[in-house]
Backbone as ProteinMPNN parsed JSONL, in Angstrom:
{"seq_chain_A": "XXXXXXXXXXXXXXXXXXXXXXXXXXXXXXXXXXXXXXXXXXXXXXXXXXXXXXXXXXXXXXXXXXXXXXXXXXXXXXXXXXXXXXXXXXXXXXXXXXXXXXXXXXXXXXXXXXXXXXXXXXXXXXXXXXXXXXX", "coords_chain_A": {"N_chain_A": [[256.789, 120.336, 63.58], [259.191, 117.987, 62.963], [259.994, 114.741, 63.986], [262.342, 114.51, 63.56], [264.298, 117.12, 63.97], [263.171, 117.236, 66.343], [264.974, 115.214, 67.885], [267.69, 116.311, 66.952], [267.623, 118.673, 68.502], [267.689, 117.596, 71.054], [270.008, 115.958, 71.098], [271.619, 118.301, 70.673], [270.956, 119.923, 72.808], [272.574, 118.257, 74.773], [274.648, 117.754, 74.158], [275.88, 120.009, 74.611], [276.379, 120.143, 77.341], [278.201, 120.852, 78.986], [279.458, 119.67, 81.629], [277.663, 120.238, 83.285], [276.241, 118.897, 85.373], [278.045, 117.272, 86.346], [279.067, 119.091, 88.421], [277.123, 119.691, 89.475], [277.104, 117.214, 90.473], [278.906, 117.511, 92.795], [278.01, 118.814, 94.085], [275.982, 118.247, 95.542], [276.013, 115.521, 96.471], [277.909, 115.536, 98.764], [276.565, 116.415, 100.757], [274.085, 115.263, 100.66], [275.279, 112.853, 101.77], [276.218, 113.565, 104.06], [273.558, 114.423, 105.588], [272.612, 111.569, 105.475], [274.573, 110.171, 107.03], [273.891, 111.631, 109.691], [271.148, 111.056, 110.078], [271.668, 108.242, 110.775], [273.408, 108.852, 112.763], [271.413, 110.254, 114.505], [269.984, 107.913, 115.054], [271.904, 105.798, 116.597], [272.05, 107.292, 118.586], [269.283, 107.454, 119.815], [269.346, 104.017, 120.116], [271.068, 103.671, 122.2], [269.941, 105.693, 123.896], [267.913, 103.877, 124.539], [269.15, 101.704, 125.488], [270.362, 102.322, 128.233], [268.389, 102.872, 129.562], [267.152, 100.444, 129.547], [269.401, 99.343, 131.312], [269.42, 100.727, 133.641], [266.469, 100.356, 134.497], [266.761, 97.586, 134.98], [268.604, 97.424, 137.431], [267.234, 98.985, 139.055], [265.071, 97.276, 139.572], [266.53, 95.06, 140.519], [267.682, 95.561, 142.907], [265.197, 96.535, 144.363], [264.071, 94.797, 146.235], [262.524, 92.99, 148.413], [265.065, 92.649, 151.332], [266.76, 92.69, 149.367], [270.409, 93.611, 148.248], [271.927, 96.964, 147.27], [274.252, 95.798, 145.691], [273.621, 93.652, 144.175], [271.542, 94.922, 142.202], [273.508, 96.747, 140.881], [274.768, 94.798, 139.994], [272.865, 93.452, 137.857], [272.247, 95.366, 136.241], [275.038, 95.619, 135.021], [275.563, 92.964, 134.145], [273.281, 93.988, 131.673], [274.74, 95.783, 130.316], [276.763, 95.06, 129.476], [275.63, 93.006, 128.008], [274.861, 94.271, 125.768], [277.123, 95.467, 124.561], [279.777, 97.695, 122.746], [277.344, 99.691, 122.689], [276.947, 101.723, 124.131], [279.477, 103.923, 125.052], [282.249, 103.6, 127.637], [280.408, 103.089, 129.936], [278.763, 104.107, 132.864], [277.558, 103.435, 135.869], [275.326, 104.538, 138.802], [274.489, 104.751, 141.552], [273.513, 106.778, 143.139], [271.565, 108.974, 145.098], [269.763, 107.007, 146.35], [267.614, 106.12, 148.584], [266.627, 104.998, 152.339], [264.184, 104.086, 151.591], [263.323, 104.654, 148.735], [265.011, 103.688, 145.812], [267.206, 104.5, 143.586], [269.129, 104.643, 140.301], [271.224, 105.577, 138.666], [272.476, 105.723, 135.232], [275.273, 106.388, 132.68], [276.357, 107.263, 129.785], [278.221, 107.456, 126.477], [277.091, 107.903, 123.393], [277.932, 105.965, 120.382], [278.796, 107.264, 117.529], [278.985, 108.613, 114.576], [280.182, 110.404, 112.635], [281.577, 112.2, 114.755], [280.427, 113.364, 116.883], [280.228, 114.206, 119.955], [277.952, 113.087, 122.137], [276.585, 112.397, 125.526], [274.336, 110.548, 127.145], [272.421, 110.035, 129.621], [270.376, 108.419, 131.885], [267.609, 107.712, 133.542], [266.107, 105.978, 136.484], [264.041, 105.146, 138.684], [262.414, 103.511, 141.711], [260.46, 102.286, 144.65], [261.766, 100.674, 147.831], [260.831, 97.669, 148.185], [259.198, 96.364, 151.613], [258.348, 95.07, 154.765], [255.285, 94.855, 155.918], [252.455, 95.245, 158.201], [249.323, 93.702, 157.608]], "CA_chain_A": [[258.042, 119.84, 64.068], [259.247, 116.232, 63.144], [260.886, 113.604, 65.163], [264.186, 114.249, 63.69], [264.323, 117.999, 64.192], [263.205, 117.236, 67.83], [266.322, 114.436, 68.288], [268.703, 116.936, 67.119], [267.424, 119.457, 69.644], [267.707, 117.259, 72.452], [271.535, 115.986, 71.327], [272.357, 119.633, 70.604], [271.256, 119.972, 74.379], [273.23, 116.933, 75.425], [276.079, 118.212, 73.642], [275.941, 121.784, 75.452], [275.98, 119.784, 79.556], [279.828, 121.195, 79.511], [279.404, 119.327, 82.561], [277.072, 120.977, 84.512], [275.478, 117.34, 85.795], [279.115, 116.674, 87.507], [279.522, 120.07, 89.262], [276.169, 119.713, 90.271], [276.951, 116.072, 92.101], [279.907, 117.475, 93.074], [277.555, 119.983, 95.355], [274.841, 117.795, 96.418], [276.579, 114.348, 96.514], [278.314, 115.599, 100.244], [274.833, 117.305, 101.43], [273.512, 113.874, 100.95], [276.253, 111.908, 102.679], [276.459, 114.099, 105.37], [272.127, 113.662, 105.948], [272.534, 110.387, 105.683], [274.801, 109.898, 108.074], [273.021, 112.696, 110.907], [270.556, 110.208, 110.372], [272.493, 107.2, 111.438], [273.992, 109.308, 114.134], [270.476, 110.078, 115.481], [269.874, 106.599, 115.097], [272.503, 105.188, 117.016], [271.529, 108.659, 119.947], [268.235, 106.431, 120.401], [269.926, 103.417, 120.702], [271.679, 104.244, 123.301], [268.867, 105.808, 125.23], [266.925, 102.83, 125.444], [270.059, 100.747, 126.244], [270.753, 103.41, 129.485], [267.296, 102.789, 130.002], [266.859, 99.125, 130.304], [270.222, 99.011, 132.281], [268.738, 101.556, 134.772], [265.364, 99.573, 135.222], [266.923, 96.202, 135.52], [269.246, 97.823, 138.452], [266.423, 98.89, 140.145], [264.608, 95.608, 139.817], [267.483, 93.966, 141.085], [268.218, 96.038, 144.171], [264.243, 97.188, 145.207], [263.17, 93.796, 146.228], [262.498, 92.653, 149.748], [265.803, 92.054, 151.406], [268.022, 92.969, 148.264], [271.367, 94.585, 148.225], [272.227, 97.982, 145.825], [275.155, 95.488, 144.648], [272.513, 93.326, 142.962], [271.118, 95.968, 141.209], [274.56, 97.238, 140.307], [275.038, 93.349, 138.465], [271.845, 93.34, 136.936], [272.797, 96.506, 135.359], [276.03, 95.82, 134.213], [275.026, 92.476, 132.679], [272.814, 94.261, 130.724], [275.743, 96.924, 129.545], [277.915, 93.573, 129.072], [275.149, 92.403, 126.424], [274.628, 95.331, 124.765], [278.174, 95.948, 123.577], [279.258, 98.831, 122.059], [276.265, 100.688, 121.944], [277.65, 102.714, 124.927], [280.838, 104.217, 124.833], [282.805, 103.972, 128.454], [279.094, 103.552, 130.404], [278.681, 104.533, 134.327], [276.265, 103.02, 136.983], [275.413, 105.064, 139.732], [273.066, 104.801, 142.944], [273.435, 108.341, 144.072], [270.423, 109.284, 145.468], [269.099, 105.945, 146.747], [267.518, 106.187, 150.491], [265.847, 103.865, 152.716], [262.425, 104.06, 150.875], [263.392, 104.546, 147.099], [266.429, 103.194, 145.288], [267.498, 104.804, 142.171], [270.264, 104.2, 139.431], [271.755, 106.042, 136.938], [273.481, 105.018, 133.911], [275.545, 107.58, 131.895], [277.52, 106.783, 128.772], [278.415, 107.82, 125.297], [276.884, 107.384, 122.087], [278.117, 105.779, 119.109], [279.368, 108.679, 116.292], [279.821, 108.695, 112.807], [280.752, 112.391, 112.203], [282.217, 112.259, 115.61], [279.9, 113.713, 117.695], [280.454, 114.072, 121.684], [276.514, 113.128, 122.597], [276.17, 112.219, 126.482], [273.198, 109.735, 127.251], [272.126, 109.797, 131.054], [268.921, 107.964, 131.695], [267.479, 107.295, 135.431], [265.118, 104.884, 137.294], [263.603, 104.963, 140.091], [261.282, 102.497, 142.573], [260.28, 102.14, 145.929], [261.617, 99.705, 148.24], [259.317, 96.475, 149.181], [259.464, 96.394, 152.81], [257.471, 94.146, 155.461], [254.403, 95.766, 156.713], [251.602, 94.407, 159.136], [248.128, 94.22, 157.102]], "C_chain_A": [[258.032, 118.319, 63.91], [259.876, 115.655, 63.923], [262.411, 113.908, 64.88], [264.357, 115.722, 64.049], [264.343, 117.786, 65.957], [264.718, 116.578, 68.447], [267.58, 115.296, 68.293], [268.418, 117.705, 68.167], [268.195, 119.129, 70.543], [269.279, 116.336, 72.369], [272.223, 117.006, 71.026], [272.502, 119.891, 72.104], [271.925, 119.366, 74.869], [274.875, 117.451, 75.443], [276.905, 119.547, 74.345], [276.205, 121.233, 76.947], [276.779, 120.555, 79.518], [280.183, 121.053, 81.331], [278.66, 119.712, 83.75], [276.686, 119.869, 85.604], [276.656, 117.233, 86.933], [279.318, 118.064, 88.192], [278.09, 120.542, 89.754], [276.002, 118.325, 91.458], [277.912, 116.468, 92.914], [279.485, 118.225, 94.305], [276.901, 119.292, 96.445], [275.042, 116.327, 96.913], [276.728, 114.469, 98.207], [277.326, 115.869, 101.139], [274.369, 115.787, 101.65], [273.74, 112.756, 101.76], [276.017, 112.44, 104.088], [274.521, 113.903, 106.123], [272.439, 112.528, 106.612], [273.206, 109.805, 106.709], [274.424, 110.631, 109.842], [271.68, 111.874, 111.235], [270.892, 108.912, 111.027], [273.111, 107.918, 112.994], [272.599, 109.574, 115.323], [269.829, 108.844, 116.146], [270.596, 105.525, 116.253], [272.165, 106.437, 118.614], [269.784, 107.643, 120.878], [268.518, 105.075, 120.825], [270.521, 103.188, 121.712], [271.149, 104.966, 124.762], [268.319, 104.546, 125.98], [268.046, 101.848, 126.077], [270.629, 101.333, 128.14], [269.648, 102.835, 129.832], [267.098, 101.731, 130.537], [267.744, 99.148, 131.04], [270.101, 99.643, 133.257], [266.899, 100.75, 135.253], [265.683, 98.044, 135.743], [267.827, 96.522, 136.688], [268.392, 97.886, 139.206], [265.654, 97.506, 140.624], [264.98, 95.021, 140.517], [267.599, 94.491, 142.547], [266.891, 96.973, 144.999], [263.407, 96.122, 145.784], [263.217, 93.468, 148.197], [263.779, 92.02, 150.047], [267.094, 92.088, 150.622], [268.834, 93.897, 148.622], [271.183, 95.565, 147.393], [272.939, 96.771, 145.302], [274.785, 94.418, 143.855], [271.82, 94.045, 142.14], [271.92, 96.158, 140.566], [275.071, 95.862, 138.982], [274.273, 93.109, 138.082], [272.607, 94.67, 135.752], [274.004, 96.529, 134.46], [276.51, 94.813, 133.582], [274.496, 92.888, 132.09], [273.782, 95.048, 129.909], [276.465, 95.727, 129.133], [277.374, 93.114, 127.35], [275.058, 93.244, 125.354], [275.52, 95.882, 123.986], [278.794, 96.896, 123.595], [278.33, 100.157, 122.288], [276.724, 102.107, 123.08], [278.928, 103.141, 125.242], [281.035, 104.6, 126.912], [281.083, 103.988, 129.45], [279.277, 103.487, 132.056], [277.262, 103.928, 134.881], [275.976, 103.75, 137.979], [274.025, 104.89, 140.629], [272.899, 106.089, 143.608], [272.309, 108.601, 143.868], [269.493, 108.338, 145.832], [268.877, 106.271, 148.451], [266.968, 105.312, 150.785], [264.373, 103.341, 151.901], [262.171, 104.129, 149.344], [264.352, 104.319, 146.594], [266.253, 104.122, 143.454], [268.584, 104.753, 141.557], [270.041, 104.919, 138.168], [272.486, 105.743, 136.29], [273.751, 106.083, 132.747], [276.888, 106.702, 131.204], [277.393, 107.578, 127.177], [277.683, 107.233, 124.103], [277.958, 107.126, 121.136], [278.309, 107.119, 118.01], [279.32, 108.428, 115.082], [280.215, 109.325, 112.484], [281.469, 112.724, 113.363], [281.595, 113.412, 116.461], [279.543, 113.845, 119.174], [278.788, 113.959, 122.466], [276.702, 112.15, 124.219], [274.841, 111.475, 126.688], [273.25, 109.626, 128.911], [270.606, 109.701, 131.12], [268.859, 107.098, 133.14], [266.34, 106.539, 135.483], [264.904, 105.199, 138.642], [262.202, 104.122, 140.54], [261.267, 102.136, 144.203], [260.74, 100.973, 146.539], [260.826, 98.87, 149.025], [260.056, 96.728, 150.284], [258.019, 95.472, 153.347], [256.458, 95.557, 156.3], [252.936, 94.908, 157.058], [250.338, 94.868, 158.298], [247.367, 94.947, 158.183]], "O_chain_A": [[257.244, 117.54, 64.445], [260.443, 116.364, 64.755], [263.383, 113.684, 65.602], [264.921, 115.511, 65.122], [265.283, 118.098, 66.687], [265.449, 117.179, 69.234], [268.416, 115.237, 69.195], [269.156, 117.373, 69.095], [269.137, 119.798, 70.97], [269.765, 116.005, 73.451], [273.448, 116.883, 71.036], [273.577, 120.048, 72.684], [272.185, 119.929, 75.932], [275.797, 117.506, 76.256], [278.087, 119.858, 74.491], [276.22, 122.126, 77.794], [276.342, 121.525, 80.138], [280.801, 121.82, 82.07], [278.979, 119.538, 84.927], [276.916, 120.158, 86.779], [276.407, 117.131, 88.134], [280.352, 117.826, 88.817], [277.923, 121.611, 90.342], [275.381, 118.201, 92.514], [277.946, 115.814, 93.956], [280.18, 118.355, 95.313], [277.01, 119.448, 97.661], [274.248, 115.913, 97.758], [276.006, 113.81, 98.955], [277.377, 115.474, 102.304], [274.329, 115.259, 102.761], [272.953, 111.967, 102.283], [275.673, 111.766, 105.059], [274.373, 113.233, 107.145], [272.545, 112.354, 107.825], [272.619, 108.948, 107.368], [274.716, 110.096, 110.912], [271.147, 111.923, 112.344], [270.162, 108.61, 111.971], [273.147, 107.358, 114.09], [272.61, 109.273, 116.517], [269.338, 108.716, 117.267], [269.959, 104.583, 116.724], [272.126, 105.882, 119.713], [269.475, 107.386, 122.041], [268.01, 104.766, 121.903], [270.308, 102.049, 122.127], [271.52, 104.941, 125.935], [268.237, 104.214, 127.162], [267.797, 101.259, 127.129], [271.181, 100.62, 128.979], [269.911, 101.993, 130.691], [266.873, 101.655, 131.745], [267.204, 98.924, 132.123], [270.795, 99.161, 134.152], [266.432, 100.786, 136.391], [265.077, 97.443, 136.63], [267.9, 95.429, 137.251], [268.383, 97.086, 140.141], [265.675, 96.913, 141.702], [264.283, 94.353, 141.28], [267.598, 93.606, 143.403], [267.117, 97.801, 145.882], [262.195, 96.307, 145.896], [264.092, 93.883, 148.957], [264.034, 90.998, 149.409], [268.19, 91.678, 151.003], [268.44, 94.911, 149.198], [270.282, 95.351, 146.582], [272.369, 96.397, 144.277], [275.479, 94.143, 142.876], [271.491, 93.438, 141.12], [271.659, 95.912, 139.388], [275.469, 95.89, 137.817], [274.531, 92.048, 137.513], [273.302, 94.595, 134.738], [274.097, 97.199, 133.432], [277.412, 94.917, 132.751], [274.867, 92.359, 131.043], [273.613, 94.959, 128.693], [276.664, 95.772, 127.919], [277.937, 92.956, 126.267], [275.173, 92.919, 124.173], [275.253, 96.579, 123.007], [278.584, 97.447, 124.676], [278.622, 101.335, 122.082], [276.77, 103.283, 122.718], [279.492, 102.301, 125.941], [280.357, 105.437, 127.508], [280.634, 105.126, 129.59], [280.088, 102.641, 132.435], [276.156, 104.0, 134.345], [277.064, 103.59, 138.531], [272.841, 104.92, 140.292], [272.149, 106.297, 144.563], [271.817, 108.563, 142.74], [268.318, 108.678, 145.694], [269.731, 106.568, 149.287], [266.597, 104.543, 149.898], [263.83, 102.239, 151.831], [261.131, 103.778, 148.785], [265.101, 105.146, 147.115], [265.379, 104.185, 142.589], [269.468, 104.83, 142.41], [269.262, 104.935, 137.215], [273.514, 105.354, 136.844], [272.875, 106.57, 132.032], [277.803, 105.992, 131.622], [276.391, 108.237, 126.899], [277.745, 106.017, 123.92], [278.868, 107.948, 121.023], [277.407, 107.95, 118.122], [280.17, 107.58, 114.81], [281.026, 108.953, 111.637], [282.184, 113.703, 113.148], [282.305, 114.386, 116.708], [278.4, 113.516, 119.489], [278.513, 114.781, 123.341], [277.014, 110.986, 123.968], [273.996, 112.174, 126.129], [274.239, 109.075, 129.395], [269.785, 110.491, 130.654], [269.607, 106.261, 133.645], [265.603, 106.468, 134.499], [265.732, 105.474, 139.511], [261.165, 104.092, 139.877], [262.274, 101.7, 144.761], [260.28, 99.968, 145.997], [260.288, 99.098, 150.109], [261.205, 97.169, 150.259], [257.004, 95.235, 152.692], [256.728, 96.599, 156.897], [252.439, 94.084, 156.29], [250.117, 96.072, 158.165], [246.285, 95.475, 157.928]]}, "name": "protein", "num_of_chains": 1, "seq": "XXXXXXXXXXXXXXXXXXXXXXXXXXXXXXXXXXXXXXXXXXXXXXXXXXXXXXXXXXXXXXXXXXXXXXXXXXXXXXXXXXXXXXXXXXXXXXXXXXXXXXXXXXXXXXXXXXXXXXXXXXXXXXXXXXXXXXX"}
């Protein structure tokens, strides 16, 4: 077999696609898009945790200290949702379930979408309150 025998081969094949190449991106092109963005959407699902997250530990911080109100906690918390933007869609603070001896705060909000995905993010804290006690 010579070189030119082979060339025709392989533009006889070329010549034969009758497009198969485009009704094959035409399959896997959307498969790919759609990944790619399930990735971004999980992406932005983690985001969103840890942003619940820090705004639920800096609440407690704020409101488990010797002497501290909940409604210092509650504005620690919702400067941090202030800086963060975005990343939470419509986000909630809550102290339900705080008693004399442990303060806790929850923070529930929405993720970010790309495909338009209804994902819920609720992420809690909890810490004991300092109190004065006789060594």
């Amino acid at each position: 077999m010579d070189l030119s025998s082979l060339a025709r081969r392989v533009r006889s094949r070329l010549r034969d696609d009758d497009g198969d190449a485009s009704i094959e991106m035409l399959w896997c092109f959307p498969a790919v898009l759609l990944l790619l963005f399930m990735v971004v959407d999980a992406c932005n699902v983690y985001f969103a945790k840890s942003a619940a997250t820090t705004a639920a530990r800096e609440g407690v911080a704020g409101a488990r200290g010797y002497g501290d109100e909940l409604g210092e906690g509650v504005e620690r918390a919702d400067h941090v949702l202030d800086r963060i933007g975005d990343t939470l869609i419509n986000p909630r603070v809550s102290t339900a379930g705080t008693t004399g001896q442990r303060v806790e705060f929850t923070v529930t909000g929405k993720a970010q979408s790309v495909i338009g995905l209804n994902i819920t993010v609720t992420e809690r804290a909890t810490g004991p309150v300092e109190r004065w006690t006789n060594p």
